[in-house]
TORKOL-4160 file (C-alpha; in steps of 0.2 Angstrom, whole numbers, padded with zeros to 4 digits, m for minus):
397
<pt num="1" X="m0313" Y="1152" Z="1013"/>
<pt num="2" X="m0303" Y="1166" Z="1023"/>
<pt num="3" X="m0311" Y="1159" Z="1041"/>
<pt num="4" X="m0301" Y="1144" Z="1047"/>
<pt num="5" X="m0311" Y="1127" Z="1051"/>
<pt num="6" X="m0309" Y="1118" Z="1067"/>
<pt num="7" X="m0317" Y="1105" Z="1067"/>
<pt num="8" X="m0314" Y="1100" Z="1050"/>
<pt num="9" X="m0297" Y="1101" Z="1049"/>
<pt num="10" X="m0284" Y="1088" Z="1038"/>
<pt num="11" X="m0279" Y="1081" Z="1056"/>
<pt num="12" X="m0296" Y="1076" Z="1063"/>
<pt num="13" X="m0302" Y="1069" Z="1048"/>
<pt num="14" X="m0284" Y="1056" Z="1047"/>
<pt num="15" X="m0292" Y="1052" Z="1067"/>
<pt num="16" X="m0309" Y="1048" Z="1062"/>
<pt num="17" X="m0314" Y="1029" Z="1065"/>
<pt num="18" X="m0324" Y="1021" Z="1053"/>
<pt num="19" X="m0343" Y="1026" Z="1054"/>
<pt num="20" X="m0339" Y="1043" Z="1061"/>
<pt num="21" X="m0343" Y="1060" Z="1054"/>
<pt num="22" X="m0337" Y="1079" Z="1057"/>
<pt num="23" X="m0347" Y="1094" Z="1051"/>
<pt num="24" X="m0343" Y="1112" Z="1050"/>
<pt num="25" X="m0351" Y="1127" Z="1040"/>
<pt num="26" X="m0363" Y="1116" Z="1029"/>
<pt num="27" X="m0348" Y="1102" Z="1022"/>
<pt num="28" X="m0350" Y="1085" Z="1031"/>
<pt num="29" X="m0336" Y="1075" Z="1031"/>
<pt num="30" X="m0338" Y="1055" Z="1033"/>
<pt num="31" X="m0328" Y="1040" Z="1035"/>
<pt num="32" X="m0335" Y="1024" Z="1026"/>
<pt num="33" X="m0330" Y="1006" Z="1033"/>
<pt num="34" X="m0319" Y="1003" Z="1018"/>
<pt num="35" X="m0309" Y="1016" Z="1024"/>
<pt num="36" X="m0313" Y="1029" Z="1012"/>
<pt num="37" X="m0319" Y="1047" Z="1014"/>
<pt num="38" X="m0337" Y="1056" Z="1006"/>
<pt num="39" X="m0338" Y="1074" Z="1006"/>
<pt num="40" X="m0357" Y="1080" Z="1008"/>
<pt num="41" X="m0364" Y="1099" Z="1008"/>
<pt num="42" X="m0380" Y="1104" Z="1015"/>
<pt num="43" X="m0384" Y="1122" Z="1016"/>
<pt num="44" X="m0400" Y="1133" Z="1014"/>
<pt num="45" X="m0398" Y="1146" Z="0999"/>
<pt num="46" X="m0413" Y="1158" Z="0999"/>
<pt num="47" X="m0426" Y="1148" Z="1007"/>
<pt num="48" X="m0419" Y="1131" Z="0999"/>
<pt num="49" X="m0412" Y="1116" Z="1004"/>
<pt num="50" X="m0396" Y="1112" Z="0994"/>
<pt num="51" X="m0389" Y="1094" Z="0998"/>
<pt num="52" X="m0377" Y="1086" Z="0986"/>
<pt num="53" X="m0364" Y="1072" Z="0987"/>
<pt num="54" X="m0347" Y="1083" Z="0982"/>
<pt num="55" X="m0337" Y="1067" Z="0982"/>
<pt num="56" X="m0327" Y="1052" Z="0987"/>
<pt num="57" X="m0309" Y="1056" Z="0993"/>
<pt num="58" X="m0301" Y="1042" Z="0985"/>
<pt num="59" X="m0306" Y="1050" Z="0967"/>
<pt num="60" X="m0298" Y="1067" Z="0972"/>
<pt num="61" X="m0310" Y="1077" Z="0982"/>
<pt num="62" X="m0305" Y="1090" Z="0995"/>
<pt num="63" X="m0313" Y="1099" Z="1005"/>
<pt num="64" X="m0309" Y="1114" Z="0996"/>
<pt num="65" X="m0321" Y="1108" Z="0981"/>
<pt num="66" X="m0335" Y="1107" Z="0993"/>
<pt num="67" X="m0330" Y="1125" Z="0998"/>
<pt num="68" X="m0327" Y="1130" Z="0981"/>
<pt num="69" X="m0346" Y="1122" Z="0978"/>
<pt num="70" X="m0353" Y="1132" Z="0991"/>
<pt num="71" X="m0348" Y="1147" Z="0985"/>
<pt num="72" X="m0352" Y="1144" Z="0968"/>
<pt num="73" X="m0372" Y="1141" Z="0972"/>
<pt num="74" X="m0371" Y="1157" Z="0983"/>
<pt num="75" X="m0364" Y="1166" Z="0969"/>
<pt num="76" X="m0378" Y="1158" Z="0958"/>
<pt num="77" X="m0394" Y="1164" Z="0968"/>
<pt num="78" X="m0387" Y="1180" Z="0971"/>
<pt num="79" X="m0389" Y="1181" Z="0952"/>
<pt num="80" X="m0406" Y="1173" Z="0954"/>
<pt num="81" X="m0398" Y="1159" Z="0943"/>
<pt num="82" X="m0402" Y="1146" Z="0957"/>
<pt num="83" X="m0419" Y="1140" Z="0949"/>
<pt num="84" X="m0418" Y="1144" Z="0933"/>
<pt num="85" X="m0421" Y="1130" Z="0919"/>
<pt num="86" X="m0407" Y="1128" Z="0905"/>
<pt num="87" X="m0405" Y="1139" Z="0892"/>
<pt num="88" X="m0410" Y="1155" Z="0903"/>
<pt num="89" X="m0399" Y="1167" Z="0908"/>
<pt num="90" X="m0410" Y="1180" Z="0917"/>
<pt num="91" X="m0423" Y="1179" Z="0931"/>
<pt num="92" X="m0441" Y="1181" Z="0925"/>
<pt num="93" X="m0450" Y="1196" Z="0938"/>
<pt num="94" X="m0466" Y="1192" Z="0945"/>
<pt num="95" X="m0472" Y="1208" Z="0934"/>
<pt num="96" X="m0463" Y="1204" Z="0919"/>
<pt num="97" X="m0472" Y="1185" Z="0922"/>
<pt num="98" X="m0490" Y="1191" Z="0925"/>
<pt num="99" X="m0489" Y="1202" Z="0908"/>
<pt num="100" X="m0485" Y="1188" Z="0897"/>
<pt num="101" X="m0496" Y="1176" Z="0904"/>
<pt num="102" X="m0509" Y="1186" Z="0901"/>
<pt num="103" X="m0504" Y="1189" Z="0884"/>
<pt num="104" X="m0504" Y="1170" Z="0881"/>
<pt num="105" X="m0518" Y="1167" Z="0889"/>
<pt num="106" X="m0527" Y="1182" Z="0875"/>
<pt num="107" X="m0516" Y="1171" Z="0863"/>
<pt num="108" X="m0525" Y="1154" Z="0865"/>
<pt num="109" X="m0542" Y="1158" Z="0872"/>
<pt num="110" X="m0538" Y="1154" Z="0891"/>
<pt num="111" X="m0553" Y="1154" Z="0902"/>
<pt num="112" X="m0559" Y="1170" Z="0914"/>
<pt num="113" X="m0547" Y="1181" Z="0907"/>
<pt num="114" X="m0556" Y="1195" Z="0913"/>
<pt num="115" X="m0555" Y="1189" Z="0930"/>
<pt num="116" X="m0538" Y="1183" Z="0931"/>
<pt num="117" X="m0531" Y="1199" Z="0923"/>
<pt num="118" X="m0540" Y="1210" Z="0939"/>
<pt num="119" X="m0534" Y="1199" Z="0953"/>
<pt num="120" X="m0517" Y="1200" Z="0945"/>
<pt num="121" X="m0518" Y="1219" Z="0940"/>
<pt num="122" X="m0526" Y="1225" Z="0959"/>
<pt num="123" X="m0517" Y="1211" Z="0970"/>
<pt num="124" X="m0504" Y="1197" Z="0965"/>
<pt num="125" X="m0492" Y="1210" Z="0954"/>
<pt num="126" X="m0494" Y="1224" Z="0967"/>
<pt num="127" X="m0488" Y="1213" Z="0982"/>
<pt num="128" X="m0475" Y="1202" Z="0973"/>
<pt num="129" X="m0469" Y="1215" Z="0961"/>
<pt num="130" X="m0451" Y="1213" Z="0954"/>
<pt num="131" X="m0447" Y="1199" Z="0966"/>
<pt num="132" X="m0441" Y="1184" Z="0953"/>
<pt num="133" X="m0455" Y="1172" Z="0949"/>
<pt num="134" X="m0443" Y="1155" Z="0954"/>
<pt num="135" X="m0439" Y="1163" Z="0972"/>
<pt num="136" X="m0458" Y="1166" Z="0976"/>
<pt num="137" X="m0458" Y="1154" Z="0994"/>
<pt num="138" X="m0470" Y="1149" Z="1007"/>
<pt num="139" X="m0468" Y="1163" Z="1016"/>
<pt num="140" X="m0469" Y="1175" Z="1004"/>
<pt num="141" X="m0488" Y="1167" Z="1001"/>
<pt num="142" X="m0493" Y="1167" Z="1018"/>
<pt num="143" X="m0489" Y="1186" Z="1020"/>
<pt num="144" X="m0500" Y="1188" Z="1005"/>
<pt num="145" X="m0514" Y="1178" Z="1011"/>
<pt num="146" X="m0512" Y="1188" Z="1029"/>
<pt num="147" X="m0512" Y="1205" Z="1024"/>
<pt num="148" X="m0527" Y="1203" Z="1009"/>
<pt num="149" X="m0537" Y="1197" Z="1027"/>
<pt num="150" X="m0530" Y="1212" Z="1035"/>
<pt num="151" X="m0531" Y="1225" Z="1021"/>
<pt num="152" X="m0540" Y="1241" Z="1022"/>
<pt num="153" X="m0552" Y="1249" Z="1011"/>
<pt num="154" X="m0563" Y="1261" Z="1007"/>
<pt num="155" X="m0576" Y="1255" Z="0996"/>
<pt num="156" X="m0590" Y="1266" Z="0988"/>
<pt num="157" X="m0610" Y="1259" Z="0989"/>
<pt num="158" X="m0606" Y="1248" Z="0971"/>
<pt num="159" X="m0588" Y="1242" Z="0977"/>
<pt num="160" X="m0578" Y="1253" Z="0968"/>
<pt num="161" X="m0562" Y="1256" Z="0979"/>
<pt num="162" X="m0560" Y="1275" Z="0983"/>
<pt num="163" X="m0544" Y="1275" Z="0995"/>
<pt num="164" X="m0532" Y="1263" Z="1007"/>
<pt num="165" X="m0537" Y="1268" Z="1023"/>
<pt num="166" X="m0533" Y="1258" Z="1040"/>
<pt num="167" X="m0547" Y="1267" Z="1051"/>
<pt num="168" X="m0560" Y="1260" Z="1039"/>
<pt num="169" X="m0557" Y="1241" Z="1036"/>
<pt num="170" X="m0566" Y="1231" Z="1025"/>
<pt num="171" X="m0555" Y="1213" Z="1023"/>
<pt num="172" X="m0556" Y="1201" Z="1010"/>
<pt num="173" X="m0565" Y="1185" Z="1014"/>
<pt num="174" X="m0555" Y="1168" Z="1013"/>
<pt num="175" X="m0564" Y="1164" Z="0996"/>
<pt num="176" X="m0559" Y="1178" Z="0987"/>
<pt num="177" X="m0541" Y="1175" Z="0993"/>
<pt num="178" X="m0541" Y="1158" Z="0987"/>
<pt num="179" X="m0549" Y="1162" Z="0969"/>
<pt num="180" X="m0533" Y="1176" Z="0971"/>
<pt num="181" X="m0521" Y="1157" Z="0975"/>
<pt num="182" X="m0529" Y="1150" Z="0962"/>
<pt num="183" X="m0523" Y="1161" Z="0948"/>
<pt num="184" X="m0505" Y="1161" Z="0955"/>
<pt num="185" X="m0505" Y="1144" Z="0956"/>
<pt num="186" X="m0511" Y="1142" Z="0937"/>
<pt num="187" X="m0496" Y="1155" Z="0933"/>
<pt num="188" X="m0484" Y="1144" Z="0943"/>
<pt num="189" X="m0490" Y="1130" Z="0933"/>
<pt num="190" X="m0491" Y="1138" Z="0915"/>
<pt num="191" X="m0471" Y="1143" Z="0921"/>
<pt num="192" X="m0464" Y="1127" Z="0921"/>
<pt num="193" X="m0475" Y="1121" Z="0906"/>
<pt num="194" X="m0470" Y="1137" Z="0894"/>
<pt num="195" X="m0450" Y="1135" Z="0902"/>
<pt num="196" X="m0450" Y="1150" Z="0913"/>
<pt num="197" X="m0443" Y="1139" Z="0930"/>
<pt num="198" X="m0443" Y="1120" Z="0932"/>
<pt num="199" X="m0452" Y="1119" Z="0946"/>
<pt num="200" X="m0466" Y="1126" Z="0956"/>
<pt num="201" X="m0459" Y="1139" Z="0969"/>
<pt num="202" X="m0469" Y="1137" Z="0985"/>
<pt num="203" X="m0483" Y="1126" Z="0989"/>
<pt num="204" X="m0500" Y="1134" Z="0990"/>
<pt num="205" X="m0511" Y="1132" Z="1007"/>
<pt num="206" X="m0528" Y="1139" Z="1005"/>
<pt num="207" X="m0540" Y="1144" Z="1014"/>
<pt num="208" X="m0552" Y="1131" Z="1022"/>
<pt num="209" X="m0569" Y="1137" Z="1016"/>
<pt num="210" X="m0584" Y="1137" Z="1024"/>
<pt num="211" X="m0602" Y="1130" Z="1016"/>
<pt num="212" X="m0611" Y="1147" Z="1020"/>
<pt num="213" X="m0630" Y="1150" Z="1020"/>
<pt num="214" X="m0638" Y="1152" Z="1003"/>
<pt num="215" X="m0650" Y="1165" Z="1005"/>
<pt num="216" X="m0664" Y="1161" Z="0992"/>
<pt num="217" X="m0684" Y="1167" Z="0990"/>
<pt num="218" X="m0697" Y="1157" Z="0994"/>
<pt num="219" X="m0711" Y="1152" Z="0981"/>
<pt num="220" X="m0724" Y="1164" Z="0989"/>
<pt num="221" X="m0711" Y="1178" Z="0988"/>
<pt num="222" X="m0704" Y="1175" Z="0971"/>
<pt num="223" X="m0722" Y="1178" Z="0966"/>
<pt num="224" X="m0723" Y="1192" Z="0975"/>
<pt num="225" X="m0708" Y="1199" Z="0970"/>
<pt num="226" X="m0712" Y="1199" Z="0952"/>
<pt num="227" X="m0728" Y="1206" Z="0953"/>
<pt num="228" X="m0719" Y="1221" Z="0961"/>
<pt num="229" X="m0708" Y="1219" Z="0945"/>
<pt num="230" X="m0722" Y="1221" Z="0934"/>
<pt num="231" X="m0729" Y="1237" Z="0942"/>
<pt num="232" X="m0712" Y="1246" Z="0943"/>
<pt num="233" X="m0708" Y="1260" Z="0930"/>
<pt num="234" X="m0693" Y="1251" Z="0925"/>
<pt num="235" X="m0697" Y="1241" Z="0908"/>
<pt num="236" X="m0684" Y="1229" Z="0910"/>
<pt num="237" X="m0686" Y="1225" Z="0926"/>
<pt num="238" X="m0699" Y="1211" Z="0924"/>
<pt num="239" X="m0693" Y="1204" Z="0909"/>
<pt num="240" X="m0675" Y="1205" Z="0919"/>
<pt num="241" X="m0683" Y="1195" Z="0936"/>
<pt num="242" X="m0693" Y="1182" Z="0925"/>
<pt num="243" X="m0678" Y="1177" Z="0916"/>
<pt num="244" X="m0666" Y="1174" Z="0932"/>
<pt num="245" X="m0677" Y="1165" Z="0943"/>
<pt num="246" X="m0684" Y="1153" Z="0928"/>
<pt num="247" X="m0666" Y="1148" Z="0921"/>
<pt num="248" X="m0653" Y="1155" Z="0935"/>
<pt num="249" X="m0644" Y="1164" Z="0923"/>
<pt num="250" X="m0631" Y="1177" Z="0931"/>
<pt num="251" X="m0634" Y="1196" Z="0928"/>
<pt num="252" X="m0623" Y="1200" Z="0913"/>
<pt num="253" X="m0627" Y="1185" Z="0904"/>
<pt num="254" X="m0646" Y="1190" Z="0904"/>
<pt num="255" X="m0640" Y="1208" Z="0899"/>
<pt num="256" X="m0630" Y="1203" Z="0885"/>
<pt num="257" X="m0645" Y="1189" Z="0876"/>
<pt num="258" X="m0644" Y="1195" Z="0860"/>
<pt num="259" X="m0661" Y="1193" Z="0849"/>
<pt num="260" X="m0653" Y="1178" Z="0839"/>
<pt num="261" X="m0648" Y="1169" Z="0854"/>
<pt num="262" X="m0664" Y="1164" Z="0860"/>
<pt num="263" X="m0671" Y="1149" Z="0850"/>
<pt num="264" X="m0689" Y="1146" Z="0861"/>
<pt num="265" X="m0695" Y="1131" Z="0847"/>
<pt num="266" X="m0679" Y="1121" Z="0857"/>
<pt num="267" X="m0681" Y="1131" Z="0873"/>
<pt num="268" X="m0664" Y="1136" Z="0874"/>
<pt num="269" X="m0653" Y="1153" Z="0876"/>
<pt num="270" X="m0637" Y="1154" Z="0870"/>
<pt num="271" X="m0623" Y="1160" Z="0882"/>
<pt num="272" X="m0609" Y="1165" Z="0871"/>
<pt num="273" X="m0598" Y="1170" Z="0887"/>
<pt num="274" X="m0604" Y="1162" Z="0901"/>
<pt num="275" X="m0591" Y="1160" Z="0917"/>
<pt num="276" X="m0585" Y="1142" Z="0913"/>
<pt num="277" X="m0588" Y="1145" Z="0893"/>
<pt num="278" X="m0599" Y="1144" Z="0881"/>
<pt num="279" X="m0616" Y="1134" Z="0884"/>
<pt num="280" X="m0634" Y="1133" Z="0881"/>
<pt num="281" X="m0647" Y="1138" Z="0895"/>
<pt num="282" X="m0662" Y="1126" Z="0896"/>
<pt num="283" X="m0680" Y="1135" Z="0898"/>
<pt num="284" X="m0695" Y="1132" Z="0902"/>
<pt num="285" X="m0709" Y="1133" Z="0890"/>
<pt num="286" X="m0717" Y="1147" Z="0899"/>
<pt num="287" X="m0701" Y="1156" Z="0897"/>
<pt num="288" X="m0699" Y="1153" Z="0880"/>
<pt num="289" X="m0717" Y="1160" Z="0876"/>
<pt num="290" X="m0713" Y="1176" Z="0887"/>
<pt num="291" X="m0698" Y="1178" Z="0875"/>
<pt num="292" X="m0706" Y="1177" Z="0860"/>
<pt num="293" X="m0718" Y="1190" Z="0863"/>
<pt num="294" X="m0705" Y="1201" Z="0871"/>
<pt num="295" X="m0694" Y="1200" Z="0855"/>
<pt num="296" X="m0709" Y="1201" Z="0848"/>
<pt num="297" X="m0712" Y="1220" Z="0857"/>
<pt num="298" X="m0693" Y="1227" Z="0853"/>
<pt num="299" X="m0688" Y="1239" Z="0840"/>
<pt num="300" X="m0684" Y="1233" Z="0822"/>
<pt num="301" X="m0666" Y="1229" Z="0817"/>
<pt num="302" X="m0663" Y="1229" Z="0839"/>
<pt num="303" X="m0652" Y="1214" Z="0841"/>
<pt num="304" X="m0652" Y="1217" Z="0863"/>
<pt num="305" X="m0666" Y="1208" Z="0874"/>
<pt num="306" X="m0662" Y="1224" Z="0885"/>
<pt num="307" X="m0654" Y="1237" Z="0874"/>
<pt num="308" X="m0645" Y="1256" Z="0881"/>
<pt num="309" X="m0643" Y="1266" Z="0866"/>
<pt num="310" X="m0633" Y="1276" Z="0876"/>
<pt num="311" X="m0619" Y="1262" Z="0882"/>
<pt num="312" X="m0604" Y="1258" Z="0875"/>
<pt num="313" X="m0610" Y="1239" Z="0871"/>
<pt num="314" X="m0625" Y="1243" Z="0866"/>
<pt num="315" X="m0635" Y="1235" Z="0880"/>
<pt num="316" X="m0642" Y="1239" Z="0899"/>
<pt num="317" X="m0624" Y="1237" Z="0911"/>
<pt num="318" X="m0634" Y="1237" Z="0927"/>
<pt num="319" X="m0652" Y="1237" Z="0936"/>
<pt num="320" X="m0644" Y="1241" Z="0951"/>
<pt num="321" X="m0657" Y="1257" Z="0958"/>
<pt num="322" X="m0674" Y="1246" Z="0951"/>
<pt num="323" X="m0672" Y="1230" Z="0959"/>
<pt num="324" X="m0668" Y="1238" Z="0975"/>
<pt num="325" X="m0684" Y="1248" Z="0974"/>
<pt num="326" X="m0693" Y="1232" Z="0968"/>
<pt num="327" X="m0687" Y="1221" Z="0981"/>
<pt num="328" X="m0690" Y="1235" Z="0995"/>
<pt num="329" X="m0710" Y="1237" Z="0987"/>
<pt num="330" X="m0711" Y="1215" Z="0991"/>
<pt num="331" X="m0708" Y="1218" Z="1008"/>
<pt num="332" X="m0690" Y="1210" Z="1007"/>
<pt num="333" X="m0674" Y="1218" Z="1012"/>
<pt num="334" X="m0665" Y="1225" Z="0997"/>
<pt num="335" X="m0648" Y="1222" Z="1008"/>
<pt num="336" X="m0650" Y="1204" Z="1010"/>
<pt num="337" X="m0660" Y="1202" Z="0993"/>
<pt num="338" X="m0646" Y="1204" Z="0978"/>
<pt num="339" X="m0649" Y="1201" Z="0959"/>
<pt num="340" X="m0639" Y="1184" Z="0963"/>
<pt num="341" X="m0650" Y="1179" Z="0976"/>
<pt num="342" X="m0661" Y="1176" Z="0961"/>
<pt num="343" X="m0650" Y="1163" Z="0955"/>
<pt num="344" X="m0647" Y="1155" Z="0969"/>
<pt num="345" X="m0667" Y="1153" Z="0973"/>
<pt num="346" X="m0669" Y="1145" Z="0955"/>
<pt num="347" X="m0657" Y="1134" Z="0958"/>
<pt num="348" X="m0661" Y="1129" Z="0976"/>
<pt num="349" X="m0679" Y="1127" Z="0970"/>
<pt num="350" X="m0673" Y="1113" Z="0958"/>
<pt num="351" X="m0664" Y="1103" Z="0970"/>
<pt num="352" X="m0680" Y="1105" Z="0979"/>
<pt num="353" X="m0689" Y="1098" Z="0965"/>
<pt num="354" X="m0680" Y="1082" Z="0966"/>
<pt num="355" X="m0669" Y="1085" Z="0951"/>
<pt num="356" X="m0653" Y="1076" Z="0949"/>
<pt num="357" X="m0637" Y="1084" Z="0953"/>
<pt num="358" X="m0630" Y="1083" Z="0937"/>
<pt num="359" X="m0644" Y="1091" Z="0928"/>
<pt num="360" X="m0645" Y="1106" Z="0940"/>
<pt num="361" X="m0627" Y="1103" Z="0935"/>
<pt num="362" X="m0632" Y="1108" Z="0918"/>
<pt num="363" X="m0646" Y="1119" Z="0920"/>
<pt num="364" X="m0634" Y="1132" Z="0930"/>
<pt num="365" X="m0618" Y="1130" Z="0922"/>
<pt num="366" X="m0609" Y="1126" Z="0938"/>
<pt num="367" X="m0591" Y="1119" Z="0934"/>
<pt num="368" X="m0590" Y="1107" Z="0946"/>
<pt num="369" X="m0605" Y="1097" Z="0955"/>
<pt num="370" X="m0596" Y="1100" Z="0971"/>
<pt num="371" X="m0603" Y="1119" Z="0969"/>
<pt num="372" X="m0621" Y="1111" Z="0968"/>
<pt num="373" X="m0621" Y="1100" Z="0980"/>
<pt num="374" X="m0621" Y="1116" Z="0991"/>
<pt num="375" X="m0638" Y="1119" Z="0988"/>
<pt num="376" X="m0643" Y="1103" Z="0992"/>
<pt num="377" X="m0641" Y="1105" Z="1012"/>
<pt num="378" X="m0656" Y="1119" Z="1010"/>
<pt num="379" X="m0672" Y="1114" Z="1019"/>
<pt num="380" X="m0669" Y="1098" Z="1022"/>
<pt num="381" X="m0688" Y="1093" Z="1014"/>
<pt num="382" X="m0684" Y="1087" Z="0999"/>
<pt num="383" X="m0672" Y="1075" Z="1008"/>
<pt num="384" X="m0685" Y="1070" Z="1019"/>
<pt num="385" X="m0698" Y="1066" Z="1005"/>
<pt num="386" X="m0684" Y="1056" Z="0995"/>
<pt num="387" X="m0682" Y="1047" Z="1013"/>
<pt num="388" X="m0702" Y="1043" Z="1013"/>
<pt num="389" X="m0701" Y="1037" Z="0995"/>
<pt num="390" X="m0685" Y="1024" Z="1000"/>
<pt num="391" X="m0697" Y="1016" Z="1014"/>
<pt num="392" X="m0714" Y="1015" Z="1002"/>
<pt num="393" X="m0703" Y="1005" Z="0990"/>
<pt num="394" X="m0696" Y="0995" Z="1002"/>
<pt num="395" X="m0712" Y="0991" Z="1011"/>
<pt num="396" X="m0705" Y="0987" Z="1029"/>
<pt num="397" X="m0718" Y="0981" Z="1042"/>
């Protein structure tokens, strides 16, 4: 208040005609065709539009109490107070926010706990640190997303980082940003559900992502590949191979079937903690016979398919070395070829089959059928065959 208007000074607001308007330092001044005046603010506080009617001037409103507003927001998000919902008193951190939903998502059983506390621990709470939860902007995202693109690493040969180096980069790709987006949006939204802000912060852009090629094994090389698998010195190699590519399961939820999971008279395996939850895994009969006779084969009172004495859970953690060295002895390239490749051939090979969407759906425990329509642009065969069966029903001349 000590620097002097000019504009909007007691005399030039007497002079304004109806219809007219003077502005100065974010208070608007405006003279109405009955004569009266309105006092307006609008000003940007921290990245955010503040715009409020202060008044009329024939109830008593000066310009001083749209000065007197000013201040009083400034003052407000100086003390992070701006966003704040009622009844709170002191800006959440991004930290402090981060911990205790965490803690309540432990609390009620939220979904990929496991996953969301890494992308939090390793990236979100590193970049956004102590900076209030309800003053997190647009801005402040797209410099997250940039430098995770631009961030360098050194990695070890099974991921593990060793050291932040800039002369060796190895930058995150746009999908594992957007899974990173897609945990801070769910905090934003838990936040104003649980009270912590009233509104969400900033508006999240992802990344647009492309459909990528689906590297998957041919039936000539599956077989092949698992009769390298049944030579190799690895016991649990074959019976590891067999399982992924007759039910796509994922790595760990093969290497964690417990004994009582499998039920091979319903043709079903139990997956207590699969990626989107609980569920049961069709298989094939074939499958369920080559279960019962490896169950059949374990050590009494084992409860693992693939137990480790030696690990801390009890069963094998990784294959890693042998499926390399069984994929290399197929003639494939143990670079290209991963353990997940597995999955995806299983799963490619059903929507080559002809099966419904839905059921692959069901069969790989995808959450969305948006993820398995992907599969459904590989070799385009099957889409030609279900072409030729359109014309034979319909019978044109």
């Amino acid at each position: 208040m000590s620097k002097a208007f000019t504009k909007l000074t007691r005399p030039n607001m007497r002079k304004l005609a109806s219809g007219g308007k003077l502005s100065e330092r974010g208070i608007t001044y405006e003279r109405q065709p009955d004569g009266d005046g309105i006092f307006t603010v609008n000003i940007m506080v921290d990245g955010q539009r503040v715009h409020r009617v202060i008044g009329r001037e024939s109830e008593g409103t000066t310009r001083t109490q749209a000065e007197e507003f000013i201040a009083k927001v400034r003052n407000d998000a100086k003390h992070d107070r701006l966003a704040l919902p009622k009844g709170r008193k002191i800006a959440l951190s991004f930290r402090e926010a981060a911990e205790k939903y965490l803690e309540r998502l432990k609390e009620s059983g939220g979904k990929d706990l496991k996953m969301k506390t890494a992308r939090l621990k390793h990236h979100l709470v590193p970049f956004f640190g102590d900076m209030p939860l309800s003053k997190i902007c647009g801005f402040d995202i797209d410099r997250y997303k940039r430098q995770r693109l631009q961030e360098a690493v050194i990695v070890r040969p099974r991921g593990k980082i060793i050291e932040r180096a800039p002369e060796k980069i190895t930058a995150a790709k746009p999908g594992t940003v957007n899974r990173e987006l897609a945990v801070l949006s769910h905090l934003f939204n838990q936040a104003i559900e649980w009270g912590w802000i009233d509104r969400r912060p900033a508006k999240m852009n992802r990344f647009q992502e492309g459909q990528g090629r689906i590297t998957y094994l041919t039936a000539e090389q599956v077989i092949r590949l698992v009769e390298c698998a049944k030579a190799d010195a690895c016991p649990i190699i074959y019976p590891f191979i067999v399982i992924a590519v007759e039910t796509s399961m994922r790595k760990m939820e093969i290497l964690s079937i417990r004994r009582e999971h499998v039920n091979a008279q319903r043709r079903a395996i139990f997956i207590p903690k699969a990626k989107a939850g609980a569920r049961e895994q069709p298989i094939t009969q074939h499958l369920a016979d080559f279960l019962t006779g490896h169950i059949a084969a374990l050590q009494p009172g084992n409860h693992w398919l693939f137990p480790s004495p030696g690990a801390r859970t009890g069963h094998t953690m990784d294959i890693r070395k042998a499926f390399r060295r069984v994929v290399a002895s197929a003639g494939l390239d143990p670079d290209q070829v991963v353990r997940h490749t597995l999955r995806h051939t299983a799963i490619t090979h059903l929507v080559q089959a002809g099966v419904d969407l839905p059921t692959v759906k069901r069969i790989s425990g995808h959450k969305t059928l948006a993820m398995v329509e992907r599969y459904a642009h590989q070799n385009g065969a099957h889409i030609e065959n279900a072409m030729d069966r359109l014309q034979s029903r319909l019978q044109f001349a």
